[in-house]
C-alpha positions in Angstrom: -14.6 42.4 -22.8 -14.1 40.6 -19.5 -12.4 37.5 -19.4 -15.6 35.9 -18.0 -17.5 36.9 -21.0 -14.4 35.8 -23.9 -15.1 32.3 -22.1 -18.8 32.2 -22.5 -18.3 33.2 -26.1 -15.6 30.7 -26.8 -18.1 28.3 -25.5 -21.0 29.5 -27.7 -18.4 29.3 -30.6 -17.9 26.1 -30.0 -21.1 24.7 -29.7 -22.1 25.9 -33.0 -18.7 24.2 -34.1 -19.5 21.2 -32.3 -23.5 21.4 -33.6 -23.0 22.2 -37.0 -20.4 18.9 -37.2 -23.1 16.8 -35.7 -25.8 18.1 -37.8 -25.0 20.2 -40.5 -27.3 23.2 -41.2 -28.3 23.5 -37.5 -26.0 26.1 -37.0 -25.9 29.8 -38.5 -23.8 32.2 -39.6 -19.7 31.8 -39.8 -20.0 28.4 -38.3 -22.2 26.8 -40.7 -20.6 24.2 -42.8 -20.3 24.3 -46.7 -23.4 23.2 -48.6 -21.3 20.6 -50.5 -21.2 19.4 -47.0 -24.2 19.4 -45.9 -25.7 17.8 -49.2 -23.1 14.7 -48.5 -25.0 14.1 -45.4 -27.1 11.0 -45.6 -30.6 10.6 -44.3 -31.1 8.6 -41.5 -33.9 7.2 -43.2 -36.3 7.2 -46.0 -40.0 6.9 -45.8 -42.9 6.1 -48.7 -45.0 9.3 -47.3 -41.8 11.1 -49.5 -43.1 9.5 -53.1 -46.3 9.4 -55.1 -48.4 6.3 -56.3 -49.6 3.5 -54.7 -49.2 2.2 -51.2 -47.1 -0.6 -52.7 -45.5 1.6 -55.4 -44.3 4.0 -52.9 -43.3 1.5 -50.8 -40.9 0.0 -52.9 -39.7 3.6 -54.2 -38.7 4.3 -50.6 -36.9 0.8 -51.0 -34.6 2.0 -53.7 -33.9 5.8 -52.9 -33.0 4.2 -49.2 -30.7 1.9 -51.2 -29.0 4.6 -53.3 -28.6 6.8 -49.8 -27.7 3.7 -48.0 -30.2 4.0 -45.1 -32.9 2.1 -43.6 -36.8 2.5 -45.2 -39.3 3.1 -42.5 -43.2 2.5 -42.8 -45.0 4.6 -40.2 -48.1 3.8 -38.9 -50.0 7.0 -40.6 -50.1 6.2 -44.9 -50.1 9.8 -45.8 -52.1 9.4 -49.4 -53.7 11.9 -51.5 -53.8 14.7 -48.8 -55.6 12.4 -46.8 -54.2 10.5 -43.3 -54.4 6.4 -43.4 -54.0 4.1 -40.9 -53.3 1.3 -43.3 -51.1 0.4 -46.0 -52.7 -1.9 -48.6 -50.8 -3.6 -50.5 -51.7 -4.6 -54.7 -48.7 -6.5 -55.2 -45.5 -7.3 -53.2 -42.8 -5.7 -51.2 -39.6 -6.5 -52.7 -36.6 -6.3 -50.9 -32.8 -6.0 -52.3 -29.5 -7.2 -50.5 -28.4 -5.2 -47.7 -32.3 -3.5 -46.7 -33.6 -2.9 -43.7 -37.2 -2.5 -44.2 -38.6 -1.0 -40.3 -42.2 -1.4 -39.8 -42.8 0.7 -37.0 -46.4 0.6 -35.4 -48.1 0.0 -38.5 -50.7 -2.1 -40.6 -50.2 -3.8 -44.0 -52.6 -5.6 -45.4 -53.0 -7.2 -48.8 -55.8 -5.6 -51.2 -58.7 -8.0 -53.1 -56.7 -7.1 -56.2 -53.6 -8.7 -54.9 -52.4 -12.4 -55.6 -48.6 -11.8 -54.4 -46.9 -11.8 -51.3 -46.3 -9.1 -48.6 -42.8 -9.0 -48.6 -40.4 -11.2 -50.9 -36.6 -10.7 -51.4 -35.8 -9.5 -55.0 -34.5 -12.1 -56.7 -37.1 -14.1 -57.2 -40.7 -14.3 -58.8 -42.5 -15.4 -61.7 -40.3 -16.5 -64.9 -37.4 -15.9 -63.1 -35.6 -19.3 -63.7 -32.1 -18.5 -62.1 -31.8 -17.2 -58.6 -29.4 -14.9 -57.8 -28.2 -15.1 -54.2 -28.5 -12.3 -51.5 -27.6 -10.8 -47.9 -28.2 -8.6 -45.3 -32.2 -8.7 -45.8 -33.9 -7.2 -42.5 -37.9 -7.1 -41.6 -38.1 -5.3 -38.0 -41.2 -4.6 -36.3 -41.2 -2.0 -33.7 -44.4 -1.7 -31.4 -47.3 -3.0 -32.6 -47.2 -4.2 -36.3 -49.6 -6.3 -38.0 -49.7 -8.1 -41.3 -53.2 -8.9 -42.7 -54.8 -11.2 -45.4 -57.0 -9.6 -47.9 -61.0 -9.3 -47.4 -62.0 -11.3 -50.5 -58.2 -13.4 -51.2 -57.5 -14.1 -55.2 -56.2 -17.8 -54.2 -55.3 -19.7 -51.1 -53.5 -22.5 -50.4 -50.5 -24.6 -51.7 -49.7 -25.7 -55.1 -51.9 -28.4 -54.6 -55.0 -27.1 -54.0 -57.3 -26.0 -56.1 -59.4 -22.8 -55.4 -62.9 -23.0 -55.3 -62.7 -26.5 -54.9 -61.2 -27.5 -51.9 -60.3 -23.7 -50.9 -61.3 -20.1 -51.1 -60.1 -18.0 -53.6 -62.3 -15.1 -56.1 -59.9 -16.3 -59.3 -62.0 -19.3 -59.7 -63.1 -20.1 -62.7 -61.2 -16.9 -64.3 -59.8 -17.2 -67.5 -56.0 -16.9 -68.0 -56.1 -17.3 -63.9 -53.8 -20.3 -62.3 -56.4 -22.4 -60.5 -54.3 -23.9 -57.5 -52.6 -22.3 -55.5 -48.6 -21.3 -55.7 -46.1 -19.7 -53.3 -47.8 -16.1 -54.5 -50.0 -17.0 -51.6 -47.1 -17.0 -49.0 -46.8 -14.1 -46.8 -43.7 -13.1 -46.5 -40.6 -15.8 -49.1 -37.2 -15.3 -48.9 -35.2 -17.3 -51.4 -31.2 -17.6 -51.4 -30.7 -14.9 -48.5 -28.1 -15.4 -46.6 -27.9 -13.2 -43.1 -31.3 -11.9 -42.7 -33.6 -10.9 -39.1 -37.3 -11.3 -39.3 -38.7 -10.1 -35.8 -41.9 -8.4 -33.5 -44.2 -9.0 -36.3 -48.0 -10.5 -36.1 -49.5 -12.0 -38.8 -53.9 -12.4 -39.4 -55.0 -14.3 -42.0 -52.5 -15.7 -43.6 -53.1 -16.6 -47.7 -51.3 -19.6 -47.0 -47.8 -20.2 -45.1 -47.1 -17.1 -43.3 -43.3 -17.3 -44.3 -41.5 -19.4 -46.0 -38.0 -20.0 -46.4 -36.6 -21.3 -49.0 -32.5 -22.0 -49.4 -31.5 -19.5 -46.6 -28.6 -19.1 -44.1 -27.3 -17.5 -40.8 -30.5 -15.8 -40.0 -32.9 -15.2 -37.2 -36.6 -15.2 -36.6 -37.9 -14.3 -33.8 -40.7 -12.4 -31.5 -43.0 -13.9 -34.2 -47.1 -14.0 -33.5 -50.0 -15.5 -35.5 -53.7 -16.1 -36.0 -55.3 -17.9 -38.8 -58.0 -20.5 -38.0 -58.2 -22.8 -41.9 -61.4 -20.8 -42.1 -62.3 -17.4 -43.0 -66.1 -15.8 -43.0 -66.3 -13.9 -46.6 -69.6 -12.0 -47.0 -71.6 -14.1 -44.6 -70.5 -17.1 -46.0 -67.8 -19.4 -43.7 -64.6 -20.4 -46.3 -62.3 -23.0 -45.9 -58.8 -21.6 -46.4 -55.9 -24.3 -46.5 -52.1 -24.7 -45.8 -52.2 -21.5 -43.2 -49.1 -22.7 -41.4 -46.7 -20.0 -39.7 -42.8 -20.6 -40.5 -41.7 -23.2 -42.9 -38.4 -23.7 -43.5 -37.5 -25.4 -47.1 -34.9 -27.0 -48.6 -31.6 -26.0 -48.8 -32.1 -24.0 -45.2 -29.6 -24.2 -42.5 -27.7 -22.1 -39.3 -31.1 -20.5 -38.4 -32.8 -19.7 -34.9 -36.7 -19.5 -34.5 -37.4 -18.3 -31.4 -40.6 -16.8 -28.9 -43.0 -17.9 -31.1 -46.9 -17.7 -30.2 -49.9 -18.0 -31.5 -52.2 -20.3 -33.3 -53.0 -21.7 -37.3 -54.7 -23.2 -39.3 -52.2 -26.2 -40.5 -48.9 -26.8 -38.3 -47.0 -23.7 -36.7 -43.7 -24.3 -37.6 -42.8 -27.1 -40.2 -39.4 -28.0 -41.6 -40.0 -29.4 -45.3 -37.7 -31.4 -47.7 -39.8 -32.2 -50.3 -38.0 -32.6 -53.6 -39.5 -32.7 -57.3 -37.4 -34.0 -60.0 -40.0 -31.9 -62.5 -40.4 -28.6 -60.4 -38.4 -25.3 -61.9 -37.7 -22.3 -60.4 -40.1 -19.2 -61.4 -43.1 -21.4 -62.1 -46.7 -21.3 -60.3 -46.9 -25.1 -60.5 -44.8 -25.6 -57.2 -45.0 -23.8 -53.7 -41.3 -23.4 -53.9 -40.6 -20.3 -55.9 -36.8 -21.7 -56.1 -38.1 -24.9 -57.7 -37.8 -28.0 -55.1 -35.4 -29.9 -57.6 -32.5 -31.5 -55.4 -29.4 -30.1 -56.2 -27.5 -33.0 -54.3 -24.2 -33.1 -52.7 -26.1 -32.2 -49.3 -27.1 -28.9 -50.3 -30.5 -28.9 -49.7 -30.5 -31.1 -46.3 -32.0 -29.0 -43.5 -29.7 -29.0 -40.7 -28.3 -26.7 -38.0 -31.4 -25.0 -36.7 -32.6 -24.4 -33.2 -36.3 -23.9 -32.5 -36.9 -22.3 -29.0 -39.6 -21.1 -26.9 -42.7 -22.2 -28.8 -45.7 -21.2 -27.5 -48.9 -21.6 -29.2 -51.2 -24.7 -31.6 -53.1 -25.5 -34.6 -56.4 -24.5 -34.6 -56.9 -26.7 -37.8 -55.6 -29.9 -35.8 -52.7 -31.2 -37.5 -49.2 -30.4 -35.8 -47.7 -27.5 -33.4 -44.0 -28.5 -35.2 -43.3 -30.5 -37.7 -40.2 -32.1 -39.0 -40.4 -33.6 -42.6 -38.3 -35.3 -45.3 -38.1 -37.5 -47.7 -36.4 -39.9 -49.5 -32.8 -37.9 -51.1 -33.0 -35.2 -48.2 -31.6 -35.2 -45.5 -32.0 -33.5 -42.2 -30.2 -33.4 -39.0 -28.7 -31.6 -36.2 -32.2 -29.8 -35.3 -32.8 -28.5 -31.4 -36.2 -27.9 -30.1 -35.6 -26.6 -26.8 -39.2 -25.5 -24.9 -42.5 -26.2 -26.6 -46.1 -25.5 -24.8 -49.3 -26.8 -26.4 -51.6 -23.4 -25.5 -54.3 -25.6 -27.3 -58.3 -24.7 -26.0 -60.3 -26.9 -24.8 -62.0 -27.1 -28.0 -59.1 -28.2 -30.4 -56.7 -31.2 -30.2 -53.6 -31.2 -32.1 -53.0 -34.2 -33.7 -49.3 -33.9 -32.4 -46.8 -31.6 -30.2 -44.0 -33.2 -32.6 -44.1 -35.1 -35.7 -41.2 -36.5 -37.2 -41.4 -37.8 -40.6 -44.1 -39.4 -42.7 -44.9 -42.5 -44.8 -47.0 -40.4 -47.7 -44.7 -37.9 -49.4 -42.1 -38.5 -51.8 -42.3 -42.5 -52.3 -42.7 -42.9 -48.3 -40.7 -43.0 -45.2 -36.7 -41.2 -45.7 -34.4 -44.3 -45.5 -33.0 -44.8 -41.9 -30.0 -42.5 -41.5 -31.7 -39.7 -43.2 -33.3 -38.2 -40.3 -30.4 -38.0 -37.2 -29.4 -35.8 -34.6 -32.6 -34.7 -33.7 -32.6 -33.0 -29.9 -36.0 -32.5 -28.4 -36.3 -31.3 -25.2 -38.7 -29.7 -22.7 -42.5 -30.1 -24.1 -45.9 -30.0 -22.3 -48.4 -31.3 -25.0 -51.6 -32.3 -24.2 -51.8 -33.1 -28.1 -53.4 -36.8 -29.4 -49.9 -37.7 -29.4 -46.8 -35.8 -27.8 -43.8 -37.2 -30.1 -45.3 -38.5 -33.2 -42.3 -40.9 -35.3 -44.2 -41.1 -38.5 -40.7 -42.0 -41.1 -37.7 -42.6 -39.3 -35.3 -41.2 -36.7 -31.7 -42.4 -35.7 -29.2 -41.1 -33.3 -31.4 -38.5 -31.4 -32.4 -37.9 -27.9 -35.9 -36.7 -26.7 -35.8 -35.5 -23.0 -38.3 -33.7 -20.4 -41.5 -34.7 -22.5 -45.1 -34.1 -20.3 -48.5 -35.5 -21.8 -51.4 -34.1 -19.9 -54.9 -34.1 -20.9 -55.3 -37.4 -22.8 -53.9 -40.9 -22.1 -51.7 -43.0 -24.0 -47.5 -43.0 -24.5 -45.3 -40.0 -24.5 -43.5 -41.2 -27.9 -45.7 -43.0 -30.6 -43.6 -45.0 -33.1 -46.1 -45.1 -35.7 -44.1 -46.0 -38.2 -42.6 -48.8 -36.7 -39.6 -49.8 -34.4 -37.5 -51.0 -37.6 -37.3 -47.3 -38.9 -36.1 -46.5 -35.4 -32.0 -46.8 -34.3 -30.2 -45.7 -31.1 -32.8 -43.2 -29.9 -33.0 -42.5 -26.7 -35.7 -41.5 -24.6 -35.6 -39.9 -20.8 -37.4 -38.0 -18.2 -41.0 -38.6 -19.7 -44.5 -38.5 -18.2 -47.8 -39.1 -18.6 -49.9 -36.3 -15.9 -53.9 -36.3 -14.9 -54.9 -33.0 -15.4 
């Protein structure tokens, strides 16, 4: 053999070597690794086209075996069922999501079934009856390319806790026996509870059952690249229904070292609230409370909402009430919140009763004392809103900067709750601009 052809078989040896290391059972003959090997090799993913059952079941049976192989669970946009192709996953009951999943919905549709009164997607731990809450981490919900989450056709229930269906909004359950008849926070889209470290990103969300997502007790996480449309109406065989409470991101008590950003879109109630609402009777696990954590107070400061930046906010409520909203009452505390960039894309046709409203007089025995609500930064908004800076409750040590009103007379900031609920606020670079 000639010396140029001993180097190009060392060469091919050692491509198979190199091959058959990278990706064991590529390679053939001699150079092909053990099978004990080969079998220790984890997937790189797992997908519910692998399982049997329903869209949900199989779903959350690609969940587990990803789990166990320590891998992320991918959704692809075709739902291979029963032989046949789908290009939709619908769901019966929730997603449910351990510690340390990354659940990938790549290019895909999910939408809830008329059999369904759960959420999309809700982190483990939680749900109805259970009372004590075990806390998690490392919970992911990535979108790649186009992915869309959709309310059902005919929805079971809608709204919060405090409405009930039928009357005052839409749901097929009213009147059933055995049924809840208000709403709950089984009509939340997607509820995280005691997660700690989690992404929610590039996902778009029609039709919402109620909030969109909800947040409740969480830390260190992102969401981001977020996009929805829900109008506090939906047309149900011919018929227009009022569906309430369709806000996009709330964040609960409890929730704090979290960044909301490039959010778009419009709903039907406010587009991003921040709620601390406490209930000395709620408990955890119940259906009489939107808060599936219970929205008890477990003092010492732990369930202030502070440390969260809100940035790049594009988008309104359709249903008129507010584009953000900042809220709590009396025993809660929140503080140290940025809102950097916020543009009311309102039509012509809607008016948002604010850009910004801080606080309120009518939750929770009324206005949070003075000193409850501090530190709040707002800065760069265009709002052509009834009122650009709404101070319904009260507001101390904060700075609101770079405000525009266009569109509509009157002041920049309205202190509707009055100048003595009001300390060492300062206000700069604000205008009023003719369209």
């Amino acid at each position: 053999m000639t010396s140029k052809a001993k180097v190009e078989e060392n060469l091919s040896r050692l491509v198979l070597v190199l091959v058959a290391a990278c990706w064991p059972g590529a390679a053939t003959g001699a150079e092909t690794l053990p099978s004990s090997t080969r079998a220790a090799s984890p997937p790189l993913f797992v997908t519910p086209n692998e399982f049997e059952g329903t869209d949900v079941e199989r779903i959350n049976q690609a969940i587990e075996a990803a789990a166990k192989a320590g891998c992320r669970v991918v959704v692809p946009r075709i739902n291979l069922r029963d032989g046949q192709r789908h290009d939709v996953w619908l769901l019966d009951s929730a997603i449910l999501l351990p510690s340390e999943t990354t659940l990938e919905l790549n290019n895909c549709r999910l939408k809830l079934s008329d059999r369904c009164r759960d959420n999309f997607v809700r982190s483990a731990n939680c749900g109805l009856g259970v009372t004590e809450i075990k806390p998690m981490t490392n919970i992911q919900i990535l979108g790649v390319g186009r992915v869309l989450l959709e309310g059902a056709d005919r929805p079971r229930a809608t709204g919060d806790s405090g409405k009930a269906i039928g009357v005052r909004t839409y749901g097929t359950d009213a009147g059933v026996a055995g049924e809840s008849q208000t709403g709950d926070w089984r009509n939340i889209g997607i509820l995280l509870a005691f997660v700690e470290h989690f992404r929610i990103e590039n996902i778009t969300m029609h039709d919402s059952h109620a909030w969109a997502i909800s947040l409740e007790r969480c830390a260190h996480g992102t969401l981001r690249d977020l996009d929805f449309a829900s109008s506090g109406f939906k047309t149900i065989d011919g018929t227009r229904q009022t569906i309430l409470n369709q806000d996009g991101i709330d964040l609960r008590m409890g929730c704090h070292d979290i960044l909301i950003e490039n959010i778009t879109g419009y709903t039907g109630d406010d587009l991003i609230a921040l709620t601390a609402i406490p209930r000395a009777d709620s408990v955890a696990g119940g259906t009489e409370s939107t808060m599936v954590s219970g929205s008890q107070d477990r003092g010492g400061g732990l369930d202030d909402i502070r440390h969260i930046i809100l940035r790049n906010i594009k988008g309104y409520c359709r249903g008129g009430h507010h584009i953000v909203r900042l809220l709590n009452t009396s025993g809660v505390r929140m503080h140290d919140i940025l809102l950097d960039g916020l543009i009311d894309t309102s039509p012509d046709d809607v008016r948002c009763r604010a850009a910004v409203k801080i606080g309120d007089h009518g939750y929770g025995g009324g206005i949070a004392p003075l000193g409850d609500t501090y530190r709040i930064m707002i800065d760069h908004v265009t709002s052509k809103s009834t009122h650009t800076v709404l101070i319904g409750g009260s507001l101390s040590d904060s700075i609101l900067s770079n405000i525009v009103r266009h569109g509509a007379k009157g002041d920049v900031v309205t202190a509707a709750s009055g100048s003595e609920y009001i300390r060492n606020v300062t206000v700069t670079n604000a205008h009023v601009m003719d369209d």
